[in-house]
Every structure is written in C-alpha cells, then in structure tokens.
C-alpha positions in Angstrom: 0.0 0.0 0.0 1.2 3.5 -0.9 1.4 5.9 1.7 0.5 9.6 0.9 3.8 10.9 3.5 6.0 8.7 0.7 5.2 10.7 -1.9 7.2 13.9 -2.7 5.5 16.2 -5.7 8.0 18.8 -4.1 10.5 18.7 -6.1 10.6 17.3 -10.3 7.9 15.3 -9.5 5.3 17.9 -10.3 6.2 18.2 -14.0 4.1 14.9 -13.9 0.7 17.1 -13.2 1.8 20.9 -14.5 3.7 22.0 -17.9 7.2 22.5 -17.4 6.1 26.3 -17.6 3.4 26.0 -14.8 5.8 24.3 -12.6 8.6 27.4 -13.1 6.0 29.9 -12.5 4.0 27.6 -9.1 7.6 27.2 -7.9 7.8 31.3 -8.2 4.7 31.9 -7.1 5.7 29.9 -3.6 8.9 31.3 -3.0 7.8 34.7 -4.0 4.5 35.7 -2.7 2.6 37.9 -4.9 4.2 39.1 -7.9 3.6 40.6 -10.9 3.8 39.3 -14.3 6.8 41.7 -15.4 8.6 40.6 -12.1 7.5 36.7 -12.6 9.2 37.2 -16.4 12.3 38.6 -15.4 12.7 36.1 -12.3 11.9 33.1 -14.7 12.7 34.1 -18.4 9.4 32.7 -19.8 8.4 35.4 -22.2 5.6 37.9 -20.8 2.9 36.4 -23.6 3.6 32.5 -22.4 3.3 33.7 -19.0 0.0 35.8 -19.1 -1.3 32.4 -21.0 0.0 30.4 -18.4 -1.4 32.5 -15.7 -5.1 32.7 -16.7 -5.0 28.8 -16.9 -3.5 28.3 -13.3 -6.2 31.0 -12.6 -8.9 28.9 -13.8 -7.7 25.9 -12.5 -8.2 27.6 -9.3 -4.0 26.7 -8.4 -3.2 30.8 -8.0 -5.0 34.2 -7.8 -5.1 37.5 -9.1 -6.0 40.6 -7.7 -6.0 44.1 -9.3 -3.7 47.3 -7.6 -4.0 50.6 -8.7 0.0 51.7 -8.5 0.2 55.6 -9.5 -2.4 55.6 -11.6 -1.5 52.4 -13.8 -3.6 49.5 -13.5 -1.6 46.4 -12.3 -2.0 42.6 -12.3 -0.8 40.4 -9.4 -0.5 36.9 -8.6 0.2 34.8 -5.9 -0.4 30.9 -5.0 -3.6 29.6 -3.7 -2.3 26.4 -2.2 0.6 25.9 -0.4 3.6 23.4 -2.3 2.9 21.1 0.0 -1.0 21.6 0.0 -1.1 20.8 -3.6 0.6 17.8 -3.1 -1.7 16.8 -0.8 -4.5 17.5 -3.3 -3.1 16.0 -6.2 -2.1 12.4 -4.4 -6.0 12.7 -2.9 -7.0 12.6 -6.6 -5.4 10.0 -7.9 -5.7 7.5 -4.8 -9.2 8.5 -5.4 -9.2 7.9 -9.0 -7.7 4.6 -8.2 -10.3 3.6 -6.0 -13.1 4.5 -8.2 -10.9 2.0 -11.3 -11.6 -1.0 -8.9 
C-alpha cells in the first residue's frame, strides 16, 4: 500500500501534473509571494505572452490568484499561489488515490 507521507511532488515530480512552464511559475509563485507578471518574467525568463497564457489557466484551475492594484495611476496585475507546495501535493495524491479507487 502506498502511503500519501512517501510521496514527494516537491520537487521534479510535479512536471508529472503541471507543464514545465506551470511548474517554473508555481515554484515562483511559492517562493515569491505575490508578484507581478513583469517581475514573474524577469525572475523566470518565460516570455511575458507565455506567461499571461499560463497565468489565466493556473487562474482557472483555481491553483493561483489575481487581484488588481492601482499603482500611481497604472492599473496592475498580481499573482500569488492559492495552495501551499505542499497543500497541492496533498490534493493532487487525494485525486489520484481516489481515481484509483473508483478503477476497482
């Protein structure tokens, strides 16, 4: 039997669940805190367009946040995690223990 505290999604293991690209920015996102899409480009060097992309689908997904700031007048995006690194881990060996249980 597989125990959930033996499996690490800390660390490469969560290319297996996010794009090579989500994992770079989630990884960000977690040691960061909020941040902007300027600052998540320059700390990751994934162009700004792949990143906005990338965003609005961990947005969706419901794995990160946005919120709106008004900063001197400008209008500015920022982003930060919804879940903990180790909370999505959590989530994502719940899903598939479950999606095993529901295959037998």
């Amino acid at each position: 039997m597989v125990r959930l505290d033996q499996i690490d999604l800390s660390k490469d293991d969560l290319n297996k669940f996010f794009s090579p690209i989500e994992t770079k920015i989630m990884k960000t996102l977690w040691s960061e805190g909020e941040i902007t899409t300027t600052a998540l480009t320059e700390k990751t060097d994934i162009p700004l367009t792949s990143i906005a992309g990338t965003l609005d689908r961990l947005v969706k997904a419901g794995y990160a946040k946005r919120r709106l700031k008004t900063i001197k007048g400008r209008i500015k995006y920022f982003y930060e995690p919804v879940f903990s690194e180790k909370e999505i881990a959590t989530k994502i060996s719940n899903s598939i223990l479950d999606r095993l249980v529901d295959a037998f």
